[in-house]
N, C-alpha and C positions, 0 to 999 in steps of 0.2 A: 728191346734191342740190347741191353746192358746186360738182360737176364742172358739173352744169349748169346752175347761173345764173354761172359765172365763162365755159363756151362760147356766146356766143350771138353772134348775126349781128351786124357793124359794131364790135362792142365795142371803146370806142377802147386797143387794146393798146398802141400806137405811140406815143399821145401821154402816157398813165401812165408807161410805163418813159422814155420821153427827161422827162416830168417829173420824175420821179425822179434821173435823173441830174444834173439840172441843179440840184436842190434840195440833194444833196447837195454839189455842185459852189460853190455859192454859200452854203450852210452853213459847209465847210470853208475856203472862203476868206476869211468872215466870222473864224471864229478863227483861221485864220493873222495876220490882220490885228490881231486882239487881240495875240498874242503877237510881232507885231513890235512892237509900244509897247513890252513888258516889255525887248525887245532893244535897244533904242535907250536904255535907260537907264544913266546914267554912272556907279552907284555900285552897287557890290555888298549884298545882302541884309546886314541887321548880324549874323546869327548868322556868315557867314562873313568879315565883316569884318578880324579877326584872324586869317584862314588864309588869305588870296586876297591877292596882291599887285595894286594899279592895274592894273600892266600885264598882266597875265595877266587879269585881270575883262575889259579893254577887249581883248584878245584874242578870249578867247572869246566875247563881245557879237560881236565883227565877223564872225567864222566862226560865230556862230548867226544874221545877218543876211543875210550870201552863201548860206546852206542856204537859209534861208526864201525870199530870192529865187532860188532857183534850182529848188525845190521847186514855187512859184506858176507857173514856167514850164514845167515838165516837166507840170503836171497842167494848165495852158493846152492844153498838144502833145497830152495825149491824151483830155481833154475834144473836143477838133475834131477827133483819130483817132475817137471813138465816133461823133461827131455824121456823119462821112463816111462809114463804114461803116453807118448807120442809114437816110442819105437818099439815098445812089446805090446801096443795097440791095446789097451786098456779098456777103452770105450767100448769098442764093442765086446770086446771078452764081456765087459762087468753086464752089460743090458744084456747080452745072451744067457749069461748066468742070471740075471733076474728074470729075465722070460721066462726060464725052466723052473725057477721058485714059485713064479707063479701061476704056473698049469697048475704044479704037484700041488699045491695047498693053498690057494686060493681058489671060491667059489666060480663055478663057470661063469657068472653074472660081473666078475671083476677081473677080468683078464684084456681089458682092452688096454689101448696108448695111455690113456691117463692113469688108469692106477701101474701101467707099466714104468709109466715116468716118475710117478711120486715113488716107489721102488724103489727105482735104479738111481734116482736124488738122494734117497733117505742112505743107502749103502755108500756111495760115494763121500757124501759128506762123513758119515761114521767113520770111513775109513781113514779119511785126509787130518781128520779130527785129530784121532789117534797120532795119526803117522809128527803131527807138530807137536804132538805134547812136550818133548822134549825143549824145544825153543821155546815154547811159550813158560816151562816151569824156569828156566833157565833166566829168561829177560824179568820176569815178577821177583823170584825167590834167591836170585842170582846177583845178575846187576842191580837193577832198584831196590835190592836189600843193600846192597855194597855200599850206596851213597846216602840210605836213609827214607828213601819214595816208599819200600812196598811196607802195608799194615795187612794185608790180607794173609790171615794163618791158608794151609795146606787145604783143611776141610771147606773152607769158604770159597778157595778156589774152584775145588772140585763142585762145590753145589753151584756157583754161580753156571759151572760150565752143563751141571745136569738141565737146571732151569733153563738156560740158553736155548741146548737142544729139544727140551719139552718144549718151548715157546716155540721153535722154527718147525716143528713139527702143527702144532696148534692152528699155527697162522698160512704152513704154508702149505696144508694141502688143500683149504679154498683158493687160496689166491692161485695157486699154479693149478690147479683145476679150473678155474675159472679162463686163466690166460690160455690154456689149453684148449678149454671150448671156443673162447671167441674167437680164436683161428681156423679151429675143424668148419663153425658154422657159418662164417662171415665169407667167405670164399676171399677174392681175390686185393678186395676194399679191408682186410682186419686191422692193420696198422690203426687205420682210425678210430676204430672201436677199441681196439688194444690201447689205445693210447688214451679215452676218456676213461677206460676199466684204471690203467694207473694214477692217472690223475685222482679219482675217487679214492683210491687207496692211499695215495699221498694226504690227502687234505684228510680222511679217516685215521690215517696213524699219527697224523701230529697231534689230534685231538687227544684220542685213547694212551697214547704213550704214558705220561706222564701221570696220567690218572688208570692206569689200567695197570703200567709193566711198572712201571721207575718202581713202584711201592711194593714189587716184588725182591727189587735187588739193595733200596735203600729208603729210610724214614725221613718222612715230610712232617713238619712239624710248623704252626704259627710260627714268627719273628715275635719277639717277645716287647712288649711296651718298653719302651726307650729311646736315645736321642738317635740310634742309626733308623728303627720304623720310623718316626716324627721325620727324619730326615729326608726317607727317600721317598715318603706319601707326597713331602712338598715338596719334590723335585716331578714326581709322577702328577699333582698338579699344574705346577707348571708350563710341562711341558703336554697338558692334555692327554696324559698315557689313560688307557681304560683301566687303571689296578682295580683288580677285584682284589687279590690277596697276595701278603708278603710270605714267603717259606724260608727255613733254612733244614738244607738239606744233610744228614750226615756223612758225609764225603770220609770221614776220616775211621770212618770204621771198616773202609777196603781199605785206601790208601791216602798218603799226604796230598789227594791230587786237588784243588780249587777250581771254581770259577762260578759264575754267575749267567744266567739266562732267564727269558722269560717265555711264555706260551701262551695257547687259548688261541679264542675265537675272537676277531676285530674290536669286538665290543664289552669285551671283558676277558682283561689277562692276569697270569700269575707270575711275580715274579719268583725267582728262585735263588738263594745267595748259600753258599756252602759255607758248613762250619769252618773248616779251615781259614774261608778266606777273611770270615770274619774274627779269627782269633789270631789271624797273622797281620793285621793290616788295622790302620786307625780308622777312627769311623767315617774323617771326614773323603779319607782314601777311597773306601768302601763305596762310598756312593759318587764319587770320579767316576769310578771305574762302572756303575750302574747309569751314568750320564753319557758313558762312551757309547754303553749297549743298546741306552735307547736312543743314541744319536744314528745307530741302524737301522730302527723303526721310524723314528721321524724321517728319516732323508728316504726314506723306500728300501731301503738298500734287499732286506729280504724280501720285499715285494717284485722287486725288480729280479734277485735270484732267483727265486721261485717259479718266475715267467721266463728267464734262459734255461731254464732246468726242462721246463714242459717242452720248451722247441727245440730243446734238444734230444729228448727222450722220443717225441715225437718221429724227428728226421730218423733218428735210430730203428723205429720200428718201418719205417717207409724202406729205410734203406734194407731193411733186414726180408721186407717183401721180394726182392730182388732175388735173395741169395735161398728161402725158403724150400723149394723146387731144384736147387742145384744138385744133380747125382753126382756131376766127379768133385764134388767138394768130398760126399760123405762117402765115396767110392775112394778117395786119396786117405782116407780115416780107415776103410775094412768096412764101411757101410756098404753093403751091395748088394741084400735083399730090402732090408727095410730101411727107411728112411725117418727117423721119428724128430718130431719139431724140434723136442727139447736139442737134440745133440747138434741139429742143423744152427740152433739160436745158441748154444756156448763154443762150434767152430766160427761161427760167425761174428762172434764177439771177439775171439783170439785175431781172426783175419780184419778185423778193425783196430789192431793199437796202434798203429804209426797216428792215424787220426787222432784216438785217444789221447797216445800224449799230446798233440798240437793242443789240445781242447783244456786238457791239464794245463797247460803254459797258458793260453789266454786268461786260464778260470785265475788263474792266481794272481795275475796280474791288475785281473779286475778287483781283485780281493784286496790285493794292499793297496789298489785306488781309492777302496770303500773304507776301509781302517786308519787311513790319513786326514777323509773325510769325518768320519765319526771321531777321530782325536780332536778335528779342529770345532767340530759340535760342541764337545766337551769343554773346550778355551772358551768360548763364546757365552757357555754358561760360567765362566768364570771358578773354574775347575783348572786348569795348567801346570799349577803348582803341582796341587793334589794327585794328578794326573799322573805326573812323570816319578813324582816319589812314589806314588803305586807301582808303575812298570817298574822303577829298578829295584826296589822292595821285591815284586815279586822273580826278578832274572837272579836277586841274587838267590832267594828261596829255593828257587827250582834249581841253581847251577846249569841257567840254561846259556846256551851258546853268546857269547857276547859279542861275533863277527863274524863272517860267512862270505863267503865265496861268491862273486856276483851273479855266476853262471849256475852254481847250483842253488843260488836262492831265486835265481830267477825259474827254475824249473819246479823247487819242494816248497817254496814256503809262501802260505797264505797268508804270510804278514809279516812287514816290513821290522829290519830289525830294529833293535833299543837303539843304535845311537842315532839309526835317520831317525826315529819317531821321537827321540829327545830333541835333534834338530830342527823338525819340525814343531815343537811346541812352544819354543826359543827357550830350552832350558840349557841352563850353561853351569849347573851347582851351584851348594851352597858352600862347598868349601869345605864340610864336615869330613866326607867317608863314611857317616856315623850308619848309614841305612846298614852298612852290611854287619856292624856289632847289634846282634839280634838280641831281642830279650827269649828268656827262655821261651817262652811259648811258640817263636816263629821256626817251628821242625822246617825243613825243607817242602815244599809245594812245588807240586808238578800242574801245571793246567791241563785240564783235560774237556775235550769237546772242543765249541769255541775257543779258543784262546783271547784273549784281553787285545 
């Protein structure tokens, strides 16, 4: 029934998804604009008043103003990439041009939907690719050289971004060959087969990552005998974690960026600790902040994401059964002889963001529930001190934002800022400032991945 009062003749598909984009477009750029006030302000919050020096506040104020404006400019560029690709009909121009490539010089045996699709994927992406280079050389070699973040020379850029598209190539013409079969063959019920195919893909790439890719783009290396291994073996005691093995990873031969994680299968895991964070940080800090990470493991917390992740990818393919079959979706697009899945599943995914973001605003919400919870893990092992001198250690490393806007942190950020989470820990200072007179070695640090 859904299926057929959302296909019917004229149905303005075209002007709902481009409103949609634009409402989101001018929502977001409403609270970026809230949170440049907060940036523009000249005095740091008073809980960290006594841990933040002048000139480090007015630092990071200017590098969280150059993001913002650089931010409002990148999502300008691709706001009017979407608007171009929507009203000189792109989509289908580019799959018509690929169908014709593929008569002319592909064998008759490969001319069906799927290698039509892995095609018209493989061009698309090459093209978009291109088309960001500019931003993307811009944000690396630009801004994060301006403050001190970027270590990756030109050429290393360029190979990471070769290896990138070798790998998305590699991996993605089974998996989307695969996605593609178990809809051609599963008839009307695919969703659920489509949705155990990603599950297995899920729990298969967490595996192989870090043992297959990570060792392509940086070096794993033993944690070396010493009081931070001795340390956190008896915290991974303790706390019953399965360590198989400690790593430190070279983080700093792209860039200043840190953090820590661990991996593997339930019953044997790796942790993972980046040089930086262990050359910017004391040891007893280091393993706080590795008491934080496995207070996500003990309390379930990835378990429990991991199982919103599947029910929600799940309703996504149910729901996407619905819209499969829709002509005036892919007739509002210039589809009007063929119908191919891939383009019906990425209109479909645009005609889903109002959802989206709802699902963004709960995810995050849950996430600084989970981060408050694993801070208070961390106290309880008698970590709090250590704890909160790690966080403002590392805010002032990175010159990351030190206040924010309620509305747009309720919407962007998966975790609570430094003065609730000081709050939270009942840290109140020591009176110093001294965290932000750094010794040489603590360069700036950006976290990346997880965040702390």
């Amino acid at each position: 029934r859904l299926a057929r009062f959302l296909d019917r003749p004229l149905f303005p598909w075209k002007r709902l998804i481009v409103g949609f984009s634009l409402a989101q477009y001018i929502f977001e750029g409403f609270l970026s604009y809230r949170q440049y006030g907060i940036l523009r302000q000249t005095k740091p919050p008073k809980s960290l008043e006594g841990e933040v020096s002048q000139e480090v506040f007015d630092k990071s104020q200017a590098y969280g103003r150059a993001r913002s404006k650089f931010g409002a400019v990148s999502s300008l560029y691709g706001q009017i990439q979407n608007y171009g690709i929507i009203y000189y009909d792109v989509l289908p121009k580019l799959w018509a041009l690929t169908g014709t490539w593929l008569v002319r010089y592909f064998p008759r045996g490969y001319t069906g939907e799927i290698t039509h699709t892995l095609l018209f994927l493989f061009t698309y992406n090459l093209i978009f690719t291109m088309a960001n280079l500019p931003t993307s050389y811009y944000g690396i070699f630009v801004l994060e050289q301006k403050f001190g973040f970027n270590k990756q020379t030109v050429k290393l850029w360029i190979t990471d971004m070769i290896k990138g598209q070798a790998l998305g190539v590699a991996f993605g013409i089974p998996l989307l060959s695969g996605f593609l079969a178990i809809i051609q063959k599963t008839g009307n019920q695919f969703f659920f087969y489509l949705w155990l195919f990603a599950v297995g893909v899920q729990l298969a790439g967490i595996t192989i990552y870090p043992i297959l890719i990570l060792p392509m783009f940086n070096k794993l290396a033993p944690l070396q005998e010493g009081q931070l291994k001795t340390s956190v073996e008896a915290l991974a005691r303790r706390l019953q974690f399965p360590l198989k093995e400690l790593y430190v990873i070279d983080g700093s031969k792209r860039s200043a960026h840190s953090n820590a994680y661990f991996y593997g299968l339930p019953w044997k895991k790796h942790i993972v600790i980046y040089d930086t964070l262990i050359e910017g940080s004391e040891t007893e800090e280091v393993v706080a902040v590795l008491s934080h990470e496995l207070g996500h493991w003990s309390l379930g917390h990835t378990t429990k994401l991991f199982g919103i992740a599947q029910f929600h990818t799940l309703y996504i393919f149910a729901l996407f059964s619905v819209f499969i079959n829709n002509r005036s979706l892919y007739e509002s697009f210039g589809f009007y002889k063929e119908y191919p899945i891939i383009i019906g599943f990425l209109l479909f995914s645009d005609a889903l963001a109002p959802m989206d973001t709802v699902v963004k605003l709960l995810m995050n919400v849950l996430s600084r529930t989970f981060e408050f919870q694993a801070d208070e893990f961390a106290v309880k092992l008698g970590y709090s001190k250590e704890l909160a001198k790690s966080l403002i250690r590392l805010q002032i490393q990175n010159l990351s934002t030190m206040d924010a806007d309620w509305m747009y942190a309720s919407y962007h950020f998966s975790h609570p800022i430094l003065p609730e989470r000081l709050g939270a820990l009942g840290w109140y200072g020591d009176g110093e400032k001294g965290l932000d007179k750094l010794k040489d070695s603590d360069k700036p640090i950006k976290t990346s991945g997880r965040e702390l």
